[in-house]
C-alpha positions in Angstrom: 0.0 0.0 0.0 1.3 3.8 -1.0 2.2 5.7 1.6 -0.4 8.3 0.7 -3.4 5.4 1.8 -1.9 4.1 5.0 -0.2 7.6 6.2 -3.2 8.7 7.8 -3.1 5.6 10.7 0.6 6.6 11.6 0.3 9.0 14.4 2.4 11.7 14.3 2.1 13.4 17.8 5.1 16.1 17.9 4.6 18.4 15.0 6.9 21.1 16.7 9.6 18.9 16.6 9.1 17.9 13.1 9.1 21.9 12.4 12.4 22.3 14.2 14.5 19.6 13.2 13.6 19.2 9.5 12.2 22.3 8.2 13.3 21.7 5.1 10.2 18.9 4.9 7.7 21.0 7.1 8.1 23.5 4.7 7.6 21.6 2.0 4.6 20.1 3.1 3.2 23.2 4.1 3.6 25.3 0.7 2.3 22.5 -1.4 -0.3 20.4 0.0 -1.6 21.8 3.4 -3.8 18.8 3.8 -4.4 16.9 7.2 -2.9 13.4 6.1 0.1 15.1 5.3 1.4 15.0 8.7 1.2 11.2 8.8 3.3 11.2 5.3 6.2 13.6 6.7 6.1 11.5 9.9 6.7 8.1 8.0 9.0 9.9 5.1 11.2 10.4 8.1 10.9 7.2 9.4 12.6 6.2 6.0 15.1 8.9 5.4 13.7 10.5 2.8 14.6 13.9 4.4 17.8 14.0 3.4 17.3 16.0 0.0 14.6 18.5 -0.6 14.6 17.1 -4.6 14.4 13.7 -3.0 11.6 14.4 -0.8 9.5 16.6 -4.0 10.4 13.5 -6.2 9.3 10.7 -3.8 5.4 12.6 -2.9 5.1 13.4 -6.8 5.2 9.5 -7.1 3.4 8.4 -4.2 0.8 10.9 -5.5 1.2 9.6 -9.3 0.4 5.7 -8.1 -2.8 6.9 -6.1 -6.0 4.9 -7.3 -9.1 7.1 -7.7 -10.8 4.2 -9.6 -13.9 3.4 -8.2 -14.5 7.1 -7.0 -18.0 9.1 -7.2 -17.1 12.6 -8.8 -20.2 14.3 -7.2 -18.8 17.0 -5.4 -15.4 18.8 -5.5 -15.3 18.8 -1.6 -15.2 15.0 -1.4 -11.8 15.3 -2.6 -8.3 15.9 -1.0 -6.4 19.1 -3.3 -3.8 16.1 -4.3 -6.7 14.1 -5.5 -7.8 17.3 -7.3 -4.5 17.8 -8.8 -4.2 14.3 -9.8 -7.4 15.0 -11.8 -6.2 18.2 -13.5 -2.5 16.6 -14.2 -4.2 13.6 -16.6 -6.1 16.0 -17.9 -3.3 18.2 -18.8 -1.3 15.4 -20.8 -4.6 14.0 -22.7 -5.0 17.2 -23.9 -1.4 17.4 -25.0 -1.7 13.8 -26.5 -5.0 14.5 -28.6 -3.1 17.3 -29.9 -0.2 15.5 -31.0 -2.4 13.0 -32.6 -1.2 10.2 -30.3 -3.8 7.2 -29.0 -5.2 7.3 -25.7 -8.1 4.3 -25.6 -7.6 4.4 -21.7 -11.1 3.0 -21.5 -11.5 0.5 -24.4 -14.7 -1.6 -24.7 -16.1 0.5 -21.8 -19.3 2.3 -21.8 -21.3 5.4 -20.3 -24.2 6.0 -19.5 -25.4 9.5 -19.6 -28.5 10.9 -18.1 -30.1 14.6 -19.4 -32.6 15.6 -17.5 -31.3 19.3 -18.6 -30.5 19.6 -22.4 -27.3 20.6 -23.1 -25.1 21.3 -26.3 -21.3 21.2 -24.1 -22.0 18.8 -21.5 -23.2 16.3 -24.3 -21.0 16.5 -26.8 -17.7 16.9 -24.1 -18.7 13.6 -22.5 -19.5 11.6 -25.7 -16.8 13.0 -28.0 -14.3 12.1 -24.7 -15.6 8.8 -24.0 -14.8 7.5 -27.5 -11.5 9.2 -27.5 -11.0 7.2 -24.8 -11.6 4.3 -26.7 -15.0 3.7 -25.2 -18.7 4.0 -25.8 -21.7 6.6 -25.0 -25.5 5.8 -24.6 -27.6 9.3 -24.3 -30.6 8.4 -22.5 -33.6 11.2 -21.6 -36.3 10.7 -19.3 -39.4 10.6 -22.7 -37.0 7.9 -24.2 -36.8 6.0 -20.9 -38.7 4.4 -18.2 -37.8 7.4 -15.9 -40.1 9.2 -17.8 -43.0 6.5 -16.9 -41.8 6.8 -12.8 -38.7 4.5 -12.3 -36.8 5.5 -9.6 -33.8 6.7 -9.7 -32.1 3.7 -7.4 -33.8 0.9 -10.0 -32.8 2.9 -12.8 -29.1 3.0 -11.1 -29.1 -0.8 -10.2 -30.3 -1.2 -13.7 -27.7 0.7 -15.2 -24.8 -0.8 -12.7 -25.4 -4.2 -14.7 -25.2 -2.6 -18.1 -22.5 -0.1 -18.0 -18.9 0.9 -16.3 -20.3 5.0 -15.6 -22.8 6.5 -15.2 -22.8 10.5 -15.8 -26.2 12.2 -15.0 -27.3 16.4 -15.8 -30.2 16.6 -13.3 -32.3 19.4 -12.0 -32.3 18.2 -8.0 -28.9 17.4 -6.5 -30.9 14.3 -5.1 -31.3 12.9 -7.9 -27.6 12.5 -9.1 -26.5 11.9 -4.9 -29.3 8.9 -5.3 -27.7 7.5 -8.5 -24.5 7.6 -6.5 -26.1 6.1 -3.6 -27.6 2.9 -5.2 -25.6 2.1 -8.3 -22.4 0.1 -8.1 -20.4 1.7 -10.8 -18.5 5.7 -10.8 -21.4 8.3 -10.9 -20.4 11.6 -12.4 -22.5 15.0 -11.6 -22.7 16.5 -15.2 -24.8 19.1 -13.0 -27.3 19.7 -10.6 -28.8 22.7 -9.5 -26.5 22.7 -6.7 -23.0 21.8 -8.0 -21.6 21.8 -11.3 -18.0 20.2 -10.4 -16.9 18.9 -14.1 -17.4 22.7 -15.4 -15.1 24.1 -12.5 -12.4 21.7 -12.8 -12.4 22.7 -16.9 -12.2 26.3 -15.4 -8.9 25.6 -12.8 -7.5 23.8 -16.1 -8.6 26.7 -18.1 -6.8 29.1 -15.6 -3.8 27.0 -15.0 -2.8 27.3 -19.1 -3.3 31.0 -18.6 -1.7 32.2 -15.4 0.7 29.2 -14.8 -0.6 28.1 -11.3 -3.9 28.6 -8.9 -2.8 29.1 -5.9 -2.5 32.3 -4.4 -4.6 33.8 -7.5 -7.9 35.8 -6.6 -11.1 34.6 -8.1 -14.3 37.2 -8.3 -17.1 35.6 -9.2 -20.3 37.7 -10.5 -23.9 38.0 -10.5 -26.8 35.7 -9.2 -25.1 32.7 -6.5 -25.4 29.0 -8.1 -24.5 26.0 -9.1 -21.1 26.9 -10.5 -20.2 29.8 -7.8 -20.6 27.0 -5.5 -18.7 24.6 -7.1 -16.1 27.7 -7.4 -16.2 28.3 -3.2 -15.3 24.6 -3.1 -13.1 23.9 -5.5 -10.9 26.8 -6.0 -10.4 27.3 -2.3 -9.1 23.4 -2.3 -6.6 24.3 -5.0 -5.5 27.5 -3.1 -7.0 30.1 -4.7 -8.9 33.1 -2.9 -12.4 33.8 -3.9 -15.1 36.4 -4.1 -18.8 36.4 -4.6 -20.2 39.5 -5.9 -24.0 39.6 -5.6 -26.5 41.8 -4.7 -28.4 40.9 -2.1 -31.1 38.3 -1.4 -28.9 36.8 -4.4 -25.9 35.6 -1.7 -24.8 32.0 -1.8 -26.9 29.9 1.0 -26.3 29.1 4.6 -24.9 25.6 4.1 -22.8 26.6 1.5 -21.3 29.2 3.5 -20.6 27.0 6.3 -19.3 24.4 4.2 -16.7 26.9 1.9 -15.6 28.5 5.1 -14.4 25.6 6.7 -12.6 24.8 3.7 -11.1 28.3 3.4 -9.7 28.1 6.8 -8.2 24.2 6.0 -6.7 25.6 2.9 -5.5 28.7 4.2 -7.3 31.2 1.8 -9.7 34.1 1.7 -13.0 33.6 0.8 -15.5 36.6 1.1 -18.8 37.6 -0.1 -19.5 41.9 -1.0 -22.1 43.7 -2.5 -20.7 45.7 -4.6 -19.2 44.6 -8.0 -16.2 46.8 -8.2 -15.2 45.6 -4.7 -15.2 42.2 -5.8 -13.0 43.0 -8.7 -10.7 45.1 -7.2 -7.5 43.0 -7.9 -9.1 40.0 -9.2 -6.9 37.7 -11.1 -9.9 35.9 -13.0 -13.7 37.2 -13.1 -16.5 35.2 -13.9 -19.9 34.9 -14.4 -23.0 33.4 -15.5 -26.7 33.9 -16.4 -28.8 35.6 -14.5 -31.7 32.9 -15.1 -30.6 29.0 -14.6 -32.3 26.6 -16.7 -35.7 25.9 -15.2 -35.7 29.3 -13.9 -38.8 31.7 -14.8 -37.6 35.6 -15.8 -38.1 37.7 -13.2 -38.0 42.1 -13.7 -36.8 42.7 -10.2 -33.9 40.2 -9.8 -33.0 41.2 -13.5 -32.9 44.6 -12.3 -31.0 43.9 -9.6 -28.3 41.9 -11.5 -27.6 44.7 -14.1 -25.6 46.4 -12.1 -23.0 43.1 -12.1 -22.7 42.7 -15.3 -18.8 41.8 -16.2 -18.5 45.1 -18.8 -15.1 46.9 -19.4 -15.7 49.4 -16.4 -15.8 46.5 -14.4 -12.6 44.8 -15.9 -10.7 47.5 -15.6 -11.4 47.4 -11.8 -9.3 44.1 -11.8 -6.2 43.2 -12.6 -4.0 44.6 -15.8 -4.1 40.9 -17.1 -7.4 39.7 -15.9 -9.1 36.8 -17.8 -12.4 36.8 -18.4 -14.8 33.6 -17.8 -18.5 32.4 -18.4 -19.7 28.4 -18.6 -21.9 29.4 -21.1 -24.5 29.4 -22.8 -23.9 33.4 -22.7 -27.0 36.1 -22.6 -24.8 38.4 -24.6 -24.7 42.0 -22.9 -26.9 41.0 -20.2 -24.7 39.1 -17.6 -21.8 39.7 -20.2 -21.2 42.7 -22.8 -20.4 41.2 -25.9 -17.8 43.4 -26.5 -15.4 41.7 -23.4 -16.7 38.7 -24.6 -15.3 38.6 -27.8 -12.0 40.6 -26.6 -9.8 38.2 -26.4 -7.3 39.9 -24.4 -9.4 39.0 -21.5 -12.0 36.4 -22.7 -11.2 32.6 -22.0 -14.9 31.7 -22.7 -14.1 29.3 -25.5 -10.8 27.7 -23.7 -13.0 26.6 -21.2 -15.9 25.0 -23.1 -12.8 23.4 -24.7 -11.6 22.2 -21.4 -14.7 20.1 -21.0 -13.2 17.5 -23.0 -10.2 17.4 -21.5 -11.2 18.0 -18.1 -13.8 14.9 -18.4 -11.5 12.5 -19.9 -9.2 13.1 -17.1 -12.0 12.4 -14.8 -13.5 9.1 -16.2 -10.0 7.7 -17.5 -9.0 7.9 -13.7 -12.4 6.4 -11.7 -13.6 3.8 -14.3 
């Protein structure tokens, strides 16, 4: 067993002393991973005199890390997941991108076969999954509830027993976080969250990727997101603060992220060491933001409404609100884009700032590295 699995039952009671006599590996540690388990690792890396180098001790984590086994995983939530799981995730992903642009095979999942669920239509979530599961040298069934018997009132745990027996993954783009956590719950294969209207973790781990290519690194970058509190700012609150970065949620209010997410984020900000905060005014949130991003005012399944509209015009991501940021700020959006109502079209197509289509990109890539490493 890796080091990484069995660290965690090795107590490592005298911290302090670890500090003081090998700084050199407490230091490492800290800048780098700053995750619980970590102690446990230093403690036994010691044990084995692997402290003797600071090259030695980068090289030996960076392959304990690389032989970690996420097969078998659920990828429901980004918080389920330690930031060296995270980065594991965003390191395939990296070099299958690289690979399918050097034209080089990568049928990591050959003669397997995904199921995928769409409650929600969807142009990027679709064709990202299906075009990156026969990349991967495997197969994708879309399945809707009028062309199923989900439509006629199967559950959701028959219809993931069901699927268990017929395929290696299921991926699911649901309107209730319930239904994609019950999928999870009663099938016996990897569920992926393609989205609820809670979490939309496959879209945010496209956007680190997205950001990484662009800046060179997330952590200690500052995040603004902008505009109504959803699915993907809370996705952003939990996975960017896992990766190091510090965020901001610019809303108006009565549009602020919930309770529970709050709670939740927080104590992952204060794990992780970052800021997270939430303002109400939109220029505050920019000021000195690395990356701003945003998305519609109205999630699918969402009615119009003239007040909250109203109030959300005054957060739309427009050049005075770019140059509030950073010199070299990158725009983002998940898309679909309301042009020059959450976003002026004119930013959007600048592409000084605008990452928009890098991300949708990203989907691919993000989502092979996600399935080739749980299925």
């Amino acid at each position: 067993m890796g080091l990484l699995q069995d660290a965690d039952t090795i107590p490592c009671k005298d911290w302090h002393t670890v500090e003081m006599r090998y700084p050199h590996i407490a230091s490492w540690f800290k800048i780098r991973t700053r995750f619980p388990i970590s102690f446990g690792l230093v403690y036994k890396l010691i044990q084995r005199h692997f402290y003797y180098e600071e090259e030695n001790t980068s090289n030996y984590i960076q392959q304990e890390v690389s032989n970690l086994s996420l097969k078998g995983r659920n990828f429901i939530d980004l918080s389920d997941f330690e930031r060296y799981e995270l980065r594991k995730f965003l390191d395939t992903a990296h070099d299958l991108k690289r690979k399918q642009k050097r034209g080089e095979s990568h049928e990591l999942l050959k003669g397997k076969s995904l199921a995928m669920i769409f409650m929600k239509s969807s142009t990027r979530t679709r064709v990202s999954f299906e075009v990156g599961m026969t990349q991967l040298g495997g197969h994708a069934l879309y399945l809707q509830p009028s062309g199923t018997q989900l439509g006629r009132g199967e559950t959701i745990g028959d219809t993931a027993q069901v699927l268990s027996r017929y395929c290696d993954v299921i991926m699911a783009r649901v309107f209730g976080h319930d239904e994609v956590a019950g999928l999870a719950e009663f099938g016996t294969v990897p569920v992926i969250n393609g989205l609820s209207d809670l979490l939309h973790p496959c879209q945010i781990m496209a956007d680190m990727m997205t950001i990484e290519e662009h800046k060179g690194k997330l952590e200690g970058l500052k995040i603004t997101y902008v505009g109504d509190s959803n699915n993907v700012s809370n996705s952003i609150m939990q996975g960017c603060t896992i990766m190091g970065m510090d965020v901001t949620i610019g809303s108006p209010k009565g549009y602020t992220p919930s309770e529970e997410i709050m709670k939740k984020s927080t104590e992952l900000s204060k794990r992780y060491k970052t800021t997270l905060e939430v303002v109400n005014d939109p220029k505050e949130a920019a000021k000195n933001a690395d990356v701003i991003y945003t998305d519609t005012f109205f999630s699918m399944g969402q009615e119009r409404d003239e007040a909250k509209e109203a109030a959300l015009m005054a957060f739309q991501v427009n050049r005075s609100l770019v140059e509030a940021a950073k010199d070299d700020v990158i725009v983002m959006h998940c898309l679909p884009a309301h042009r020059d109502e959450e976003l002026a079209s004119d930013i959007m197509d600048d592409t000084r700032y605008s990452v928009v289509f890098d991300q949708a990109e990203n989907r691919l890539h993000a989502q092979k590295g996600i399935m080739a490493l749980i299925v």
